[in-house]
N, C-alpha and C positions, 0 to 999 in steps of 0.2 A: 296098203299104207302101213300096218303093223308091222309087215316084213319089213319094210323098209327102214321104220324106224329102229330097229332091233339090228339091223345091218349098220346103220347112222350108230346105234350107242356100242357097238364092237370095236368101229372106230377110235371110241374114244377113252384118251391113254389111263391110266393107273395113278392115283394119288402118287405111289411109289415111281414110276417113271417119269412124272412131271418134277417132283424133287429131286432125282438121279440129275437131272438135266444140269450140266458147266455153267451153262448160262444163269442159274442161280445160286451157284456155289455163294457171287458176293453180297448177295440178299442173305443167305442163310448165314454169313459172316458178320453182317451191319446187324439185323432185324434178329437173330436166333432162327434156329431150327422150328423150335414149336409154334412162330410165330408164323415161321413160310408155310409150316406142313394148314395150319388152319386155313390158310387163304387158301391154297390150294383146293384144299376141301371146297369153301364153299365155289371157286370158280369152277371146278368140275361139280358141284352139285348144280351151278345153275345151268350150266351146259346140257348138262344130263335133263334134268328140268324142259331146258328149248326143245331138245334132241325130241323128249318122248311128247311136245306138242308138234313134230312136222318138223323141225328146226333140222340146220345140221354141222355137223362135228367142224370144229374148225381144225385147222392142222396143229399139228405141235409148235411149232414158234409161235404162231399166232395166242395160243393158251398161254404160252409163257411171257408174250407179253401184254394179256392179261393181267397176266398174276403180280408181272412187274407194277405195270398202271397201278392193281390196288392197291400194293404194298405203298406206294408214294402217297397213294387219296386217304389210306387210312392211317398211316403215319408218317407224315409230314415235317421234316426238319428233326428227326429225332436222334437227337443229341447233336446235332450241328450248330455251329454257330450262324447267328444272321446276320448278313452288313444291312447294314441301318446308312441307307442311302437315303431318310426323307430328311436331314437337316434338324430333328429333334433329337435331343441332346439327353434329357432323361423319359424317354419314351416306354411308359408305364405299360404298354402291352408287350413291349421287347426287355423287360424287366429292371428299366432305370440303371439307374449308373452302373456299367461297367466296371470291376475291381480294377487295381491296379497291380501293375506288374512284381509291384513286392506282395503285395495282397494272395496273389495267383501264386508265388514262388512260396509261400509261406505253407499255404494249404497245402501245394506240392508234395512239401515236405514233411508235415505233421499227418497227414491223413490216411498214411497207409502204418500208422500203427500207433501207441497211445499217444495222450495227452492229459497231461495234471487239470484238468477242465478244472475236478471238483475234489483239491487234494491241495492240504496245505503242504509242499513239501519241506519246508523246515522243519514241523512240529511231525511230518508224519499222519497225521491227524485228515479228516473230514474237513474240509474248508468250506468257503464263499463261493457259489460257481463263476468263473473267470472274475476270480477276483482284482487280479494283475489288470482285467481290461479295464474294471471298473476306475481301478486307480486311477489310469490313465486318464480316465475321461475327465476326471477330476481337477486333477492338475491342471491338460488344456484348457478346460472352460471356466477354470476359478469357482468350482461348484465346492461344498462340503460334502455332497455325497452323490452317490450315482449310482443308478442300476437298468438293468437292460432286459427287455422281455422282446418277444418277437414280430411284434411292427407295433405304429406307434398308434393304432388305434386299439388295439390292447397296453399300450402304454397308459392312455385317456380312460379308458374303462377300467382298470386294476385301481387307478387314482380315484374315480368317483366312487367305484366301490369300497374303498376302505375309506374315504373322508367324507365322504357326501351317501351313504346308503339309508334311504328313508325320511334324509332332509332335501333342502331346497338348495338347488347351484344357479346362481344367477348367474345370465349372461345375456348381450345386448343382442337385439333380432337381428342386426345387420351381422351379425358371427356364426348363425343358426348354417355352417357347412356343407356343404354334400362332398365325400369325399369320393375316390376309386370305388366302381365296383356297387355305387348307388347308396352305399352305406352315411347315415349322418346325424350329424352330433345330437340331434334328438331321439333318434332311436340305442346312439350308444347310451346316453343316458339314461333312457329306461331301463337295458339292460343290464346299466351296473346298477337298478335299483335308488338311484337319484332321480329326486324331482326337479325338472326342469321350470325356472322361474323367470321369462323373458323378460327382458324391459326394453323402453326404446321406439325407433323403428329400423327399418330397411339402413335407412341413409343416416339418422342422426338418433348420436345417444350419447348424453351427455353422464356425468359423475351424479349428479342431482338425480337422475331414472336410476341409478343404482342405489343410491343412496335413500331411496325413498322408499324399496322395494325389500331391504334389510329387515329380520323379525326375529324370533324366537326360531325358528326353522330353518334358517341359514347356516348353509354347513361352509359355502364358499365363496368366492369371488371367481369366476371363469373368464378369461380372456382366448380367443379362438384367432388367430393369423390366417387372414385371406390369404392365402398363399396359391392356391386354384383360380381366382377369380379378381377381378378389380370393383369398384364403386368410384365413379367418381361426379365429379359436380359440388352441388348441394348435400355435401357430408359434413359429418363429428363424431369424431371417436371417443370416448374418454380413453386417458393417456393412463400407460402402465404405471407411472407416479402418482397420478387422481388415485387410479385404483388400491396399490397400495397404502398411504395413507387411510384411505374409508379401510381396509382389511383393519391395519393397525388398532384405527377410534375404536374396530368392533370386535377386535380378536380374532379377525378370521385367514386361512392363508386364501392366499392369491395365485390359483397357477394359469399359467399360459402356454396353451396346447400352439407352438410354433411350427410344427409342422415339415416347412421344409430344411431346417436344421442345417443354418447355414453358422460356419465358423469362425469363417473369415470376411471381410470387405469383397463381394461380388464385384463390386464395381473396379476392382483391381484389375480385372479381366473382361473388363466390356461393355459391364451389366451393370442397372442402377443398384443402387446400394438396398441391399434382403438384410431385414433384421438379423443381426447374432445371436447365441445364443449367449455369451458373455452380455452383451446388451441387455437382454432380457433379463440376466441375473440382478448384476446393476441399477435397475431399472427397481427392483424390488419385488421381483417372480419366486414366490416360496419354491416353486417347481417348474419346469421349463421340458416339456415333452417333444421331443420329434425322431424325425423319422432316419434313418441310419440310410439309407440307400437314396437318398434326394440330393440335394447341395452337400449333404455330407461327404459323400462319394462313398460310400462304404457298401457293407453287405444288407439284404432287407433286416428292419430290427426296430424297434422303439426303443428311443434313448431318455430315459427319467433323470433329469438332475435338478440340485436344489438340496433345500433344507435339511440335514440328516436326520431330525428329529421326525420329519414328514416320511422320508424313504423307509426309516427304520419300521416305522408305522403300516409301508406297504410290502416290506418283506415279511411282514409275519399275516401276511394275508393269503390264507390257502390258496386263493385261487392264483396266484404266482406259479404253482408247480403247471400248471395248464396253459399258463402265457411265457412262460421262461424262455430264454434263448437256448437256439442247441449250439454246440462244439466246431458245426462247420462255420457259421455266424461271428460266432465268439472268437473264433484264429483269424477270419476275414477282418471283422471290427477292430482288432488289437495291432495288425501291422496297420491297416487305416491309422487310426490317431497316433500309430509312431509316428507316422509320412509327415504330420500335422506339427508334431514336438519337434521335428527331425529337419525343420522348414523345407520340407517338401513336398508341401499343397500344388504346385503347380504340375507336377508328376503324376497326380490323381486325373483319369482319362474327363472328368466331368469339369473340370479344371482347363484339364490341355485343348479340350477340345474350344471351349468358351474362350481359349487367349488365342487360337491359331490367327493367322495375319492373313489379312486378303491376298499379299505376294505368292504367300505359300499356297493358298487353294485356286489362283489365277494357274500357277505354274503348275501346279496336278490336274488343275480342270484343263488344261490345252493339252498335256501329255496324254489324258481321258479322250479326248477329242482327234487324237489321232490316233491311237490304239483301234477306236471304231469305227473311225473310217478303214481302217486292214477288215475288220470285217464287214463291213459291209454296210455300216450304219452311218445317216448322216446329222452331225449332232453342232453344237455350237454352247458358246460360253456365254450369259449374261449375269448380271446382276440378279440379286435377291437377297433372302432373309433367314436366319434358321431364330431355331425357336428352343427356350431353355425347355422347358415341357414338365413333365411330371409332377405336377401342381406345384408348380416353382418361378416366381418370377411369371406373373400373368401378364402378358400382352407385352411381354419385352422381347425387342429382337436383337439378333444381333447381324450383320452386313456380309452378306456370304455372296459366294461364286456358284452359278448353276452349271450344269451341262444340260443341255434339253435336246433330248435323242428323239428323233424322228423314226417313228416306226410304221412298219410295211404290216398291214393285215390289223386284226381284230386287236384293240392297244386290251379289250379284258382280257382275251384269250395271252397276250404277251405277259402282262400280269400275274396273270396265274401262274403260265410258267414259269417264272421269275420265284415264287413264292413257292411254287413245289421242286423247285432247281436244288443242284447239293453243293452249295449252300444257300439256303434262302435265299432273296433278296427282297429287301423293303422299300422302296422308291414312291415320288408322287406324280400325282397327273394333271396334267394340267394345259386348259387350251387343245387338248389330243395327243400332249406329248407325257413322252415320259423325262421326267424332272430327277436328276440326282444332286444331292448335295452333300460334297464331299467330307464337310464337317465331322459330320458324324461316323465316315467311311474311317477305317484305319489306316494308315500309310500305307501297310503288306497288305492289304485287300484292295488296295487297287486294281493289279491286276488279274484278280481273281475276278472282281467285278465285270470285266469287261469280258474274259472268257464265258462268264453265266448269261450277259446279256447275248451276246452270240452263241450260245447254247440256244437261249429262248429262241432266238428268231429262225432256229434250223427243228426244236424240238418236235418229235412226233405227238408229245402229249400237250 
C-alpha cells in the first residue's frame, strides 16, 4: 500500500503546472494570480491529503476543473453584475436602486482622477465636503439646510446623538422599527446615548400619549415612517401637525426619520402616494431623515434636511467624521438630484422600472418565451405582481407580466446554477417553476438572460 500510495502522489502535478495550464489563463485574468495560485494549493493539498489515505490522483483536467468549481463556490459574482429577474424593484440584498445612467457616466468620469469633494474652489480654501451636493438638495426639497452622512441610520443616530444624548426622545410604540439587517430604532437609540420614552400602543397613539409623557428630560419629538411594514384596522396616528404644535407649546424640535425618501408623487407611476419629503417639511419636520438609495433612486447615503439652526448643531458633532459620506456617494448623489432639478425623475431606473406598461413587458415576455423555446425550454406568459421592495411602499403591487419556465431536473440544483452563472441570475419559484419578471430585468439583459438560463440547464456544476 505505501508503495502504491507514493506511485498515486508522483502522479500528481505541481502547484506550478496546474497554474502553467491555458485553461486557466482566464480565471487568473478575472480572479488574479494570487488568488488562483491559493486554490490551487489547497485543491492539490487535498488531493495529496485523499492520495496518502488510499485515494487516487485524478488526471489533469479533472484538477483543473476542480479548481475552476472552487474558484465559482468561493467567489461567486465577483464583480459582475446580477439581473434581478424576481420582480423587486429596490431589492435590499442586490443593493436597492440601481444609479442611473447619468449617475454611472458621472462617476465614469470623475473617478479616475480628482475631485474638489472637500475644496472651495473659488476662495482656494478648505471647504464643506460636497458642498455643491448639499446645496442641491436644498433647493429640491425646500429645505434651509442639508447634510449627508453614509446611510440613513447613521443619519437617525448622528441626530439623537447631538439633540437627545442623555435626555428622553419620545416616540409612539407603533414606530418602534426594525430595519435591514435586524437593526432597530431602539437599539439605535441606545447607541446614540438617548433615552427612549415610548407612549401609545402597537395600533393607536394619539397627541394626548405624547403630550402627557413631556417633562424636564425631553430632548425631542420622534416621528418614525412605516415604510417596511403596514398596520392597518383599528389604528391612530398622531399627525405630523399634532406633533409639531405640542413641539412648539414646549420648545422642542420635531424630527421624522422618513426613511424611504421619497421626492416625488409615487403614484405618478403606479404606486399609492409615499410621503415626500417636501411634505414632511411642510408639515412642520425640524428635520426630515432618509435614505438616498430607496425611492430616492440614488447612491446608498443618509439624507439630513431641515432646520439650519438643527444641522448646524449636527456638523459640529465629531462623531460626523465617522458617519460622513465618501466621494464615490457624493458624485452618485449629486448627478441624482440634478436628474430631479433637471425634471428627469422618470429616467431614474427605480422610476422607469415602476412606470413600464404591461404592453411593453407582454411583448418582451413572448419575445422571452420564444428565445427558450430555441433552447430547449418550455415557458409561457401569465399575469402577476412585482413588488416596490426595499422597505418602501409595504404591500403595494404593481401588475406585471410573468414568464414561468418549466424546468427538466432538480429546479435547486437549476437555481444555483443560475446564481453561480456569469452573470448571476436572481429569479423566483414557484408552484415548481421558475418565475421571471421582466420588470426588474433591463431591456439589454434580456438576451443575456436567456443564454444563462440555457447555460444552467446544460451546466456541469
Amino acid at each position: 500500500m505505501p508503495n502504491e500510495n507514493q506511485s498515486e502522489l508522483r502522479k500528481l502535478p505541481s502547484v506550478e503546472k496546474v497554474l502553467s495550464s491555458p485553461e486557466l489563463a482566464a480565471d487568473i485574468e478575472r480572479y488574479s494570480h494570487p488568488v488562483v495560485t491559493a486554490t490551487v494549493r489547497e485543491i492539490v493539498d487535498k488531493i495529496r491529503d485523499n492520495v496518502s489515505k488510499g485515494g487516487q490522483t485524478p488526471p489533469l483536467d479533472a484538477i483543473l476543473e476542480m479548481v475552476k468549481y472552487h474558484l465559482i463556490i468561493e467567489w461567486p459574482g465577483l464583480l459582475e453584475p446580477v439581473i434581478n429577474a424576481t420582480g423587486i424593484i429596490l431589492h435590499t440584498n442586490l443593493g436597492r436602486a440601481p444609479l442611473s445612467a447619468a449617475a454611472v457616466e458621472v462617476l465614469s468620469k470623475l473617478l479616475g482622477g480628482y475631485y474638489a469633494l472637500e475644496l472651495d474652489l473659488a476662495t482656494g480654501e478648505r471647504g464643506v465636503r460636497a458642498q455643491s451636493m448639499e446645496k442641491l438638495l436644498q433647493i429640491a426639497n425646500g429645505a434651509e439646510s442639508a447634510l449627508v452622512v453614509n446611510n440613513n441610520a447613521a443619519a437617525v443616530l448622528l441626530v439623537l446623538s447631538t439633540l437627545a444624548k442623555g435626555r428622553e426622545v419620545i416616540v409612539s410604540r407603533g414606530e418602534l422599527v426594525q430595519i435591514g439587517g435586524g437593526f432597530r430604532v431602539p437599539e439605535v437609540m441606545a447607541a446614540s446615548g438617548a433615552i427612549l420614552r415610548e407612549v401609545g400602543t402597537t395600533n393607536q397613539t394619539f397627541i394626548r400619549d405624547f403630550e402627557t409623557a413631556v417633562s424636564d428630560q425631553t430632548a425631542m419629538l420622534l416621528a418614525v415612517h412605516r415604510s417596511n411594514f403596514a398596520i392597518r384596522g383599528f389604528t391612530h396616528d398622531a399627525s405630523l401637525p399634532e406633533l409639531k404644535e405640542l413641539a412648539k407649546q414646549f420648545d422642542l424640535p420635531l424630527i421624522y426619520d422618513l426613511g424611504s425618501g421619497a421626492i416625488i408623487d409615487t403614484a405618478t407611476f403606479g404606486m399609492t402616494h409615499e410621503p415626500t419629503i417636501g411634505e414632511a417639511l411642510a408639515s412642520g419636520a425640524d428635520i426630515v431623515c432618509i435614505s438616498g438609495d430607496k425611492l430616492f433612486g440614488g447612491p446608498q447615503c443618509g439624507i439630513i434636511l431641515g432646520k439650519k439652526f438643527y444641522v448646524d448643531r449636527l456638523r459640529r458633532n465629531p462623531l460626523l467624521r465617522a458617519l460622513r459620506i465618501d466621494k464615490y456617494a457624493a458624485i452618485a448623489l449629486t448627478a441624482t438630484v440634478l436628474q430631479y432639478l433637471k425634471g428627469q425623475a422618470a429616467e431614474l431606473p427605480v422610476y422607469r422600472m415602476m412606470g413600464e406598461t404591461l404592453d411593453n413587458l407582454t411583448r418582451r415576455a413572448d419575445v422571452l418565451v420564444e428565445n427558450l423555446a430555441t433552447a430547449d425550454f418550455s415557458a409561457e406568459v401569465t399575469d402577476g405582481e412585482s413588488l416596490a421592495g426595499g422597505g418602501s411602499l409595504p404591500d403595494e403591487t404593481l401588475p406585471t407580466r410573468l414568464v414561468v419556465v418549466a424546468v427538466k431536473g432538480s429546479m435547486d440544483e437549476f437555481c444555483r446554477k443560475l446564481r453561480l452563472g456569469t452573470p448571476p441570475v436572481m429569479g423566483c419559484v414557484r408552484e415548481g417553476k421558475f418565475v421571471i419578471d421582466l420588470r426588474t430585468v433591463f431591456p439589454d439583459q434580456d438576451t443575456i438572460l436567456v443564454n444563462a438560463i440555457a447555460d444552467a440547464g446544460k451546466s456541469k456544476h
